[in-house]
C-alpha positions as CSV (number, residue, x, y, z in Angstrom):
1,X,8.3,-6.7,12.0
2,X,5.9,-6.3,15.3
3,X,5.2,-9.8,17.0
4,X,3.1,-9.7,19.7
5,X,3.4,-13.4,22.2
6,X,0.4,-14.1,24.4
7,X,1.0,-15.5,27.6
8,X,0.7,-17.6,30.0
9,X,2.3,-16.1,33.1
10,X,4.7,-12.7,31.8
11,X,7.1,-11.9,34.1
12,X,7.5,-8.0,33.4
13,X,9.5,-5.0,34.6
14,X,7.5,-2.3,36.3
15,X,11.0,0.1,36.5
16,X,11.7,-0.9,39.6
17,X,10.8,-5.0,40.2
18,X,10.0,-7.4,37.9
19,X,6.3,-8.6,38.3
20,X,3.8,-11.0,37.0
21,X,1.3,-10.3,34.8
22,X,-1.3,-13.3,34.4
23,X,-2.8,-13.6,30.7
24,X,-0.4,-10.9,29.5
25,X,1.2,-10.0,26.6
26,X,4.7,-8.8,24.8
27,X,5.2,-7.3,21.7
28,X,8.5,-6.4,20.4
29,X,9.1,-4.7,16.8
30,X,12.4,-5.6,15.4
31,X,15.3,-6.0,18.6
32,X,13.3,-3.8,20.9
33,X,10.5,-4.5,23.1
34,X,7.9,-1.7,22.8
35,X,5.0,-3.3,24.8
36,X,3.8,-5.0,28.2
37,X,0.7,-5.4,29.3
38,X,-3.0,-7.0,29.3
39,X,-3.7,-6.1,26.0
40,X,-2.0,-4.3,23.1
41,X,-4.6,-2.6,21.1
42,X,-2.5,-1.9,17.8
43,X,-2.0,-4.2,14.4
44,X,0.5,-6.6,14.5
45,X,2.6,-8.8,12.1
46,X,2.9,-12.2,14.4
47,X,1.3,-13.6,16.8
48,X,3.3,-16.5,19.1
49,X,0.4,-18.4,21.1
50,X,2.4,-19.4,24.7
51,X,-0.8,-19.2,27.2
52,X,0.0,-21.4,30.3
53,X,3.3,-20.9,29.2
54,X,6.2,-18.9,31.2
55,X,7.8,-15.8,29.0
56,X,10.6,-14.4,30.6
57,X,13.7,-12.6,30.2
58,X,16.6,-14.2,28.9
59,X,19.6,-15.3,31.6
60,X,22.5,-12.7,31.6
61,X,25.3,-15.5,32.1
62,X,28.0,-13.7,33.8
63,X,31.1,-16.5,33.6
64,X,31.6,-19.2,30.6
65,X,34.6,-20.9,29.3
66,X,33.8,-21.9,25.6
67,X,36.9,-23.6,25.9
68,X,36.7,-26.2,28.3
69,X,37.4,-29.8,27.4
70,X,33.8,-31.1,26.8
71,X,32.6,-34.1,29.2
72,X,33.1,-30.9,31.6
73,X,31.4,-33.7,34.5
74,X,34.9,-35.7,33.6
75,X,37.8,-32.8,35.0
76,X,35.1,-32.0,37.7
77,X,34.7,-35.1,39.3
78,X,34.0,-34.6,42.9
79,X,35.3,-38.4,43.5
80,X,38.7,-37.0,42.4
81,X,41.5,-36.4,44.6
82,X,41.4,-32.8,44.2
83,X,44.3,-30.2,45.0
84,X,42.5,-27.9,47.3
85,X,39.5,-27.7,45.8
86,X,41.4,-26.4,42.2
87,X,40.3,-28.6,39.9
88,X,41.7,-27.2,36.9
89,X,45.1,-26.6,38.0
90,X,45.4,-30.2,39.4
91,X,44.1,-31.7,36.4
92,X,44.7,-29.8,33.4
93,X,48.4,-28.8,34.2
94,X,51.5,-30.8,33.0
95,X,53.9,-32.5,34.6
96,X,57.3,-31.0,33.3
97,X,57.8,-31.3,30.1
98,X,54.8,-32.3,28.9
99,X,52.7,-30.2,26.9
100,X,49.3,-30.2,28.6
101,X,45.5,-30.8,27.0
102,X,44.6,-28.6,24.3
103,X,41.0,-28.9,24.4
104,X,39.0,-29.3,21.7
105,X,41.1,-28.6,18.4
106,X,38.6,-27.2,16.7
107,X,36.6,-24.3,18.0
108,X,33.7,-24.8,16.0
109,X,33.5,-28.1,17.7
110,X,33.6,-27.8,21.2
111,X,32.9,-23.5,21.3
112,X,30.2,-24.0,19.2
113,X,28.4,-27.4,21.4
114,X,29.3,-24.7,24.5
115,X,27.2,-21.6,23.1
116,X,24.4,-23.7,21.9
117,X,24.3,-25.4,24.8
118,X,24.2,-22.5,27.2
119,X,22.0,-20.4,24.9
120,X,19.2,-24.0,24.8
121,X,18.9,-23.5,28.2
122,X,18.4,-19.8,28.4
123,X,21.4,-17.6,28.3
124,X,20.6,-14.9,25.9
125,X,23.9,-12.7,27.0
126,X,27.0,-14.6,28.0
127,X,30.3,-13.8,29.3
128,X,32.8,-15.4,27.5
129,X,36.0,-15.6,29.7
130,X,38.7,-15.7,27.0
131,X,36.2,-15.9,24.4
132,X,38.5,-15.5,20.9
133,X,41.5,-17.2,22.1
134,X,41.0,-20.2,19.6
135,X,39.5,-18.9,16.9
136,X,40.1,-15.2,16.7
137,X,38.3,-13.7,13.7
138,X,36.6,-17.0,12.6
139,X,35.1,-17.4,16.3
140,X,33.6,-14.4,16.3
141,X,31.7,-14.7,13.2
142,X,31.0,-18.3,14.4
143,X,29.6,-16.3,17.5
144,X,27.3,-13.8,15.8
145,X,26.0,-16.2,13.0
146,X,24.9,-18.4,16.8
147,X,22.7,-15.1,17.2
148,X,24.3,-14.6,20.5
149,X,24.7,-11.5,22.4
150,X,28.5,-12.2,24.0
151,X,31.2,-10.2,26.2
152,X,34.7,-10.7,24.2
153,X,38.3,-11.4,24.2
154,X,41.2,-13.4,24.8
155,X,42.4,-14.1,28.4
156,X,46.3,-13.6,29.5
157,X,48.3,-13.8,32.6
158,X,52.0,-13.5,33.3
159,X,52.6,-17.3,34.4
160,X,52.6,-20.7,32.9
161,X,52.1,-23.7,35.5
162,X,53.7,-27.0,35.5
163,X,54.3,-30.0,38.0
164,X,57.7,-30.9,38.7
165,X,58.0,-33.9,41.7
166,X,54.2,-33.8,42.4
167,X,54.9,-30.0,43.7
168,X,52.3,-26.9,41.5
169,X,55.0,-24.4,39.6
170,X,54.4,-20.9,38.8
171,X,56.9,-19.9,35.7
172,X,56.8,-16.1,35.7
173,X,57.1,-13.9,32.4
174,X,56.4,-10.5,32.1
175,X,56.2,-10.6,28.3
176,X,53.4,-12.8,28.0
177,X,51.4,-11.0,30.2
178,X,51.8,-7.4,28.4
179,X,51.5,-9.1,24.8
180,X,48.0,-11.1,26.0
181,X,46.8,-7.2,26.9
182,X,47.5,-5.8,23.7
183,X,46.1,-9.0,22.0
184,X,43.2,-8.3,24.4
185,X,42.8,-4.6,23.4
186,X,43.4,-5.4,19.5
187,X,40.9,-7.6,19.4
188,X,38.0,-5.5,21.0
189,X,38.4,-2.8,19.0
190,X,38.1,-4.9,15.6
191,X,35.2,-6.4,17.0
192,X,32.8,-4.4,18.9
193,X,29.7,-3.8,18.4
194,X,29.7,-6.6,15.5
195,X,26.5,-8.4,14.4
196,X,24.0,-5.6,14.9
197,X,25.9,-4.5,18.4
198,X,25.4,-7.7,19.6
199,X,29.5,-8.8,20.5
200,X,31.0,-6.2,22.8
201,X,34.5,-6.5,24.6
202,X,35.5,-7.0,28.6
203,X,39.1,-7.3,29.7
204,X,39.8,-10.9,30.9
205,X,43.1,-10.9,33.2
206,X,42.8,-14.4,34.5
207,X,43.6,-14.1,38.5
208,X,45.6,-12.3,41.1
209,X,47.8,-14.9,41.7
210,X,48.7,-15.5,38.0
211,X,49.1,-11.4,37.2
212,X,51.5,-9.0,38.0
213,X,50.3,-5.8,40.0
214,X,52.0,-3.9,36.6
215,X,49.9,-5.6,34.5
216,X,47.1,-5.7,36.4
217,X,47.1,-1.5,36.6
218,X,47.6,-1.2,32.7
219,X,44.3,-3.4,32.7
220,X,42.3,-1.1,34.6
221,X,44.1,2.0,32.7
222,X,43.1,0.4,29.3
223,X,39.3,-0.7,30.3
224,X,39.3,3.1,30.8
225,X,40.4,4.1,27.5
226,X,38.6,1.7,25.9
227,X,35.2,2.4,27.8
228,X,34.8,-1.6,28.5
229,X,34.5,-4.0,31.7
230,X,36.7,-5.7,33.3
231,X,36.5,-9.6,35.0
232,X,39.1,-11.2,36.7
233,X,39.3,-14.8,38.6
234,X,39.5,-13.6,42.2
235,X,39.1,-15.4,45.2
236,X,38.7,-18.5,43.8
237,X,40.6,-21.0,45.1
238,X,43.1,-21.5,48.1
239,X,46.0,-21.8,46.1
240,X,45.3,-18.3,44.8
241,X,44.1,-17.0,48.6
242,X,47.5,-18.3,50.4
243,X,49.7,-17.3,47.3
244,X,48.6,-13.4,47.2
245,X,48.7,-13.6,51.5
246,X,52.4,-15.5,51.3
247,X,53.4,-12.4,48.5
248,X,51.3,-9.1,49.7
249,X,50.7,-10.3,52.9
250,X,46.7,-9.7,52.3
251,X,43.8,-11.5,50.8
252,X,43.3,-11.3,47.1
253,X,40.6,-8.8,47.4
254,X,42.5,-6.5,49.7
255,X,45.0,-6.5,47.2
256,X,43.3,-5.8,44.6
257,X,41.1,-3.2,46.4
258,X,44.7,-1.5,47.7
259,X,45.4,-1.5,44.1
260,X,43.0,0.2,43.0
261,X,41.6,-2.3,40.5
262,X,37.8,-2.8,42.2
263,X,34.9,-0.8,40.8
264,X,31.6,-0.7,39.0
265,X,33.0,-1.9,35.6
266,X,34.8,-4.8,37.4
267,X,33.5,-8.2,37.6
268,X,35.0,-10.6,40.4
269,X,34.4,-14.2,38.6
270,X,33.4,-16.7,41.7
271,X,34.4,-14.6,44.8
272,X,34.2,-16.8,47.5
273,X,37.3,-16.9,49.6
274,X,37.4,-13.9,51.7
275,X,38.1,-13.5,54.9
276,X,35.4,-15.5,57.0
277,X,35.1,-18.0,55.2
278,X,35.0,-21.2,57.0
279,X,37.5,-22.6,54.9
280,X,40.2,-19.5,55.0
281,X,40.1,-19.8,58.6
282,X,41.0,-16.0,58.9
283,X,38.1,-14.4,60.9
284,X,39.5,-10.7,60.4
285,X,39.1,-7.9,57.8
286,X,37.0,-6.0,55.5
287,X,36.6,-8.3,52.1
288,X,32.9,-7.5,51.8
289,X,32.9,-4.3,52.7
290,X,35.8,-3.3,50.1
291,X,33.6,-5.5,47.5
292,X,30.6,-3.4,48.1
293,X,31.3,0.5,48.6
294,X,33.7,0.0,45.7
295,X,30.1,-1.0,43.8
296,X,32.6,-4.1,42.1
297,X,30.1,-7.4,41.0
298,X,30.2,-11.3,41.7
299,X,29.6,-13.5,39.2
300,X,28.7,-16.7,41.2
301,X,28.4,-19.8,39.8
302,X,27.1,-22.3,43.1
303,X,27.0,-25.4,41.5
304,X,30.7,-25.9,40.3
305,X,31.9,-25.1,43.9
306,X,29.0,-27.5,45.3
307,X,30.5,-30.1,43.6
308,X,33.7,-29.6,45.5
309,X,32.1,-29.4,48.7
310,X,32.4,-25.5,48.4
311,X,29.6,-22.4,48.9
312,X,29.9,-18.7,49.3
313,X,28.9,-17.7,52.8
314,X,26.9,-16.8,52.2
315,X,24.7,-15.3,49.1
316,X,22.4,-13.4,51.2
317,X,24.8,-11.8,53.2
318,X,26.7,-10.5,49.9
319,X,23.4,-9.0,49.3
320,X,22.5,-7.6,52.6
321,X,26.3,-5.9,52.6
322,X,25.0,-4.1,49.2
323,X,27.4,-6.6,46.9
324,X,26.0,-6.7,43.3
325,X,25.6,-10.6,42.7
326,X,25.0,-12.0,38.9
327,X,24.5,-16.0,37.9
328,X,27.0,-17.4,35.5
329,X,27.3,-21.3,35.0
330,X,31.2,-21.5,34.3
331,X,31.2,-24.9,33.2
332,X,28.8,-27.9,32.5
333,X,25.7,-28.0,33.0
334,X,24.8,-24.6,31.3
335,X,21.8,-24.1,33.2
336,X,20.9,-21.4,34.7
337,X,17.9,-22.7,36.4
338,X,20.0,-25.3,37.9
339,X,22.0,-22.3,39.3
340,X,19.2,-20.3,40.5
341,X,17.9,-23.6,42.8
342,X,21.5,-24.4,43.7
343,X,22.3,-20.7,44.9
344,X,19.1,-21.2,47.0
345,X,19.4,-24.2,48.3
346,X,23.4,-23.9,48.7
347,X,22.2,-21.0,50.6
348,X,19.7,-22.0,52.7
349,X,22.7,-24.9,54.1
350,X,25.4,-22.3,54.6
351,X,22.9,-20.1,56.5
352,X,21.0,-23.0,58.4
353,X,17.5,-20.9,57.6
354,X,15.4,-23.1,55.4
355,X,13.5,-18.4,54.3
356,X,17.1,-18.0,53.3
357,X,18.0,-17.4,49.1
358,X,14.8,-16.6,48.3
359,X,13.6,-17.5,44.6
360,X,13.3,-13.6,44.3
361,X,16.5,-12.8,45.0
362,X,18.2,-16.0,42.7
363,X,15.7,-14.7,39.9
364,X,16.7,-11.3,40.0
365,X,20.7,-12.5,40.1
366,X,20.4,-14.5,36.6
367,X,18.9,-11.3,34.9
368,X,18.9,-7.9,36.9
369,X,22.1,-8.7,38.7
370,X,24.0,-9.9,35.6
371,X,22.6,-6.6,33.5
372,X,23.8,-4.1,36.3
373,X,26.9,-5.9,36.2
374,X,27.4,-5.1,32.5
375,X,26.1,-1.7,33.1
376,X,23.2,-2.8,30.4
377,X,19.7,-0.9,31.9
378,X,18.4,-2.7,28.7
379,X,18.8,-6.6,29.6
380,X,17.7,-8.8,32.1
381,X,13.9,-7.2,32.1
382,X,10.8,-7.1,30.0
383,X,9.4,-3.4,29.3
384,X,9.3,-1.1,26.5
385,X,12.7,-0.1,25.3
386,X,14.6,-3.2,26.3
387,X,16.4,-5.8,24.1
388,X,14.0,-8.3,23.0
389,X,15.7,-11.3,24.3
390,X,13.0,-13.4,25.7
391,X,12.5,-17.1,26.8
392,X,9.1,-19.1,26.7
393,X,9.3,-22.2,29.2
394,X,6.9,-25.0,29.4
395,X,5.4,-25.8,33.1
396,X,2.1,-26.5,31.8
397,X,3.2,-30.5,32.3
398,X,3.2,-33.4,34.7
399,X,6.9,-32.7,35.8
400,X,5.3,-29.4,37.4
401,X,1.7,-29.8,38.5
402,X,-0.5,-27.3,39.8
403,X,1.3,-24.0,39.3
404,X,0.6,-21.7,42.6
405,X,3.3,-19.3,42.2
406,X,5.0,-19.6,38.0
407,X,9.0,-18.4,39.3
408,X,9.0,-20.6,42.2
409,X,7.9,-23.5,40.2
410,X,10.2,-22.9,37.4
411,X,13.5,-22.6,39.9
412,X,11.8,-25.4,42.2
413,X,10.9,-28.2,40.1
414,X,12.3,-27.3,36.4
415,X,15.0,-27.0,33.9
416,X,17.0,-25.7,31.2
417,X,15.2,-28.4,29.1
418,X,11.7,-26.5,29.5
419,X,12.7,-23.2,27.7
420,X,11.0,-23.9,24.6
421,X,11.9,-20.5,22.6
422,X,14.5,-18.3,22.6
423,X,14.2,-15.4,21.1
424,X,17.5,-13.1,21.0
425,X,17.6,-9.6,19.7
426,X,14.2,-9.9,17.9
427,X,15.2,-13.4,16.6
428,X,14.1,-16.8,17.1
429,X,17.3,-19.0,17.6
430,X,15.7,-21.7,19.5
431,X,12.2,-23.3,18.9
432,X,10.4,-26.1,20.0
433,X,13.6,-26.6,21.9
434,X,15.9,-27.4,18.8
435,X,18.5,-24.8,17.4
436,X,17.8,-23.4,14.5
437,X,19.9,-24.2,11.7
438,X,22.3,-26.7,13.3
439,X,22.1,-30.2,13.2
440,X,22.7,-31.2,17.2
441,X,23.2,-34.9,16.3
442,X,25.8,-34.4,14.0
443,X,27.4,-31.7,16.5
444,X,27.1,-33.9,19.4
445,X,28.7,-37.0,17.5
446,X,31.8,-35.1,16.7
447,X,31.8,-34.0,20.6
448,X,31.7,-37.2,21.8
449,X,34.2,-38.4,19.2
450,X,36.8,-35.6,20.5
451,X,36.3,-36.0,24.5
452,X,37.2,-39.6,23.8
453,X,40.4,-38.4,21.7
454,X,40.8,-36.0,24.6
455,X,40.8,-38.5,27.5
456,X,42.8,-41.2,25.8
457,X,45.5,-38.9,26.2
458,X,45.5,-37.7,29.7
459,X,48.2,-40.0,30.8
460,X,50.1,-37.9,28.7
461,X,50.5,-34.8,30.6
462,X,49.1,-36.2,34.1
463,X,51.3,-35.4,36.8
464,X,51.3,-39.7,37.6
465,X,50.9,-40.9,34.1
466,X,47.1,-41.8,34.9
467,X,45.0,-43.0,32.3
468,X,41.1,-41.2,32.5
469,X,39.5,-44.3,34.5
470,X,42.2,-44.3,37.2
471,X,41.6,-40.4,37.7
472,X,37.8,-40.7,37.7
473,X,36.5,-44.1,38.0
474,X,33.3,-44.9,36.8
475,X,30.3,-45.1,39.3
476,X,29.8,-48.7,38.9
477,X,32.2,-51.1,37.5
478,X,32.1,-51.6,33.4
479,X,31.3,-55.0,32.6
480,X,33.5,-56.3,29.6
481,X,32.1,-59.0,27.2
């Protein structure tokens, strides 16, 4: 099947950049692209008519959680009291005894509203930290029959956390750690290359602070065997950055550079406490440069931490110090245009240099940057021989205006909502902005129906027996009849 889409404004791969080609065309024959250009002089099957339209690669999204309690906006509140800008451990972990959220019950719930949601607005290839820990089996298939293109496996750690007098807990266990890395490695080689090659595997250990330096080494040594990637929670907080200095007596990544654990197969999910960071408060050392001649990647994800108050300082100097940085969204919104704008504009603030984060630069992030850091020379770009996994975007409307320059109007003024198509692997999964196959109203009732099962329990396993409106309360008073 050859289908050929006319453009519109194609933003194309020369081998080196991506550039635009005005009035251009793609044609891809079954999963492959095997044509860029003005005009393709050959027979085809299809024709897809998106002049004025905006076809471009699809999103590599670095960093999900398919897990995560939906109303995501709920647990990460900025008008919350938060624990040091750690939203999840002051939130989602029990007081003693108490057994703390579960999430959604049901994967295909939740997961499911998670994928579809990230995949509407543009993710083609997605990370999924801890992907399979619900499910197993059933969420991969749930996965593939998406059409997704997904990085694999369970999580694990060596501690559980708890809240005991108003004080954060670390309960070490060594068997929990080793057992979630041969769950881990189990599971990635039932699984990979599923669904046409489509689900692959990564090694998940969840942070420095919550893994041993044992476990941690039988990571790395098993990512080798296995030939797979490896992402790990680092930096990420300041109860993570003051627990490895109080134990190792360096920053997280210095210990895990002194480790040996950094590399080009490993992925450093957020990344933004290192030394220099105006919030660390520890001017010296060599974070950045251990980050970047070890050729390790950052998945940042701006607007979570610019809810908190938080940026990386700063994106462009990661950059400039040779750092391979990718866009993932972490939590909700999935949108990696919102991430591409916040990056930039988080940027530009933390730099005080309204030419800093260039749209470029945020651009090449979301699709080059998260392709290198899955060692994938065949996502993230439009030209013959990549993956067909292409987006067509709307900016032909009053929202946008006149179009000058089509990227810098998309990540200036647009959305996940304008991606119109998604094709992945050769397929159409998304079109006219509705997902195939599913029925969204029916998904999003049963959403809303769980989150409200979910936060009528939170005063069960709060550290102060809050309800949900005396954690986060509403913006404006509700009035009652």
């Amino acid at each position: 099947m050859k289908t050929l889409i006319q453009g519109g404004y194609v933003v194309g791969f020369n081998g080196e950049s991506h550039e635009i080609l005005k009035d251009g065309v793609v044609v891809f024959e079954n999963d492959t692209i095997s044509f860029v250009g003005f005009s393709y002089p050959g027979p085809v099957d299809k024709t897809m008519d998106a002049r004025k339209k905006l076809i471009i690669p699809g999103f590599v999204n670095t960093h999900i959680h398919a897990n995560s309690n939906v109303g995501d906006y709920f647990l990460n509140d900025p008008g919350k009291t938060d624990y040091f800008g750690s939203n999840y451990l002051t939130f989602l972990t029990p007081r003693k005894g108490a057994k703390g959220p579960q999430g959604l019950e049901d994967f295909r719930v939740g997961g499911k509203y998670t994928l579809i949601h990230a995949i509407k607005n543009g993710s083609t290839t997605i990370q999924v930290y801890g992907g399979g820990s619900e499910g197993g089996d059933a969420f991969v298939d749930m996965v593939g029959e998406l059409g997704l293109r997904a990085y694999l496996a369970p999580s694990y750690r060596n501690v559980n956390f708890y809240y005991d007098d108003g004080a954060l807990r670390y309960v070490w266990n060594d068997e929990i750690g080793e057992k979630g890395l041969r769950q881990a490695v189990d599971f990635i080689k039932k699984h990979r290359g599923r669904h046409n090659g489509r689900i692959q595997g990564m090694l998940y250990p969840r942070q420095p602070d919550t893994c041993t330096p044992d476990i941690l080494r039988k990571t790395k040594e098993a990512a080798k065997e296995l030939g797979v990637g490896i992402q790990i929670h680092a930096a990420i907080n300041l109860i993570e950055f003051h627990q490895i200095i109080s134990q190792y007596g360096k920053t997280p990544i210095a210990f895990l550079s002194d480790l040996g654990f950094l590399g080009p197969e490993v992925i450093l999910g957020h990344c933004v406490f290192l030394n220099g960071h105006s919030w660390t408060v520890l001017p010296r050392g060599d974070d950045l440069k251990r980050i970047a001649d070890s050729e390790t990647s950052v998945s940042h994800c701006p607007f979570k931490y610019a809810k908190f108050g938080i940026a990386m300082e700063t994106f462009d100097r990661y950059l400039a110090s040779g750092v391979n940085v990718s866009l993932g969204t972490d939590s909700f919104p999935m949108d990696m245009v919102n991430e591409m704008r916040t990056a930039s504009l988080v940027n530009r603030i933390s730099e005080r240099d309204y030419l800093a984060g260039s749209y470029r630069d945020v651009f090449n992030a979301a699709t080059l940057g998260g392709a290198k850091a899955l060692g994938r020379d065949d996502l993230g770009r439009l030209c013959a021989g990549a993956k067909a996994d292409l987006l067509i975007a709307d900016i032909a409307k009053t929202d946008y205006g006149a179009i000058f320059d089509p990227i810098k109007a998309f990540i200036e003024y647009g959305s996940g909502r304008d991606i119109e198509t998604v094709i992945i692997d050769g397929k159409i999964v998304v079109e006219g902005g509705r997902f195939l196959g599913v029925d969204e109203a029916e998904l999003l009732a049963k959403v809303q129906e769980e989150a409200e099962r979910i936060w009528g329990k939170i005063s069960e396993w709060d550290v102060k027996g809050r309800r949900a409106e005396e954690i986060s309360p509403w913006a404006f008073p509700p009035r009652k009849p």
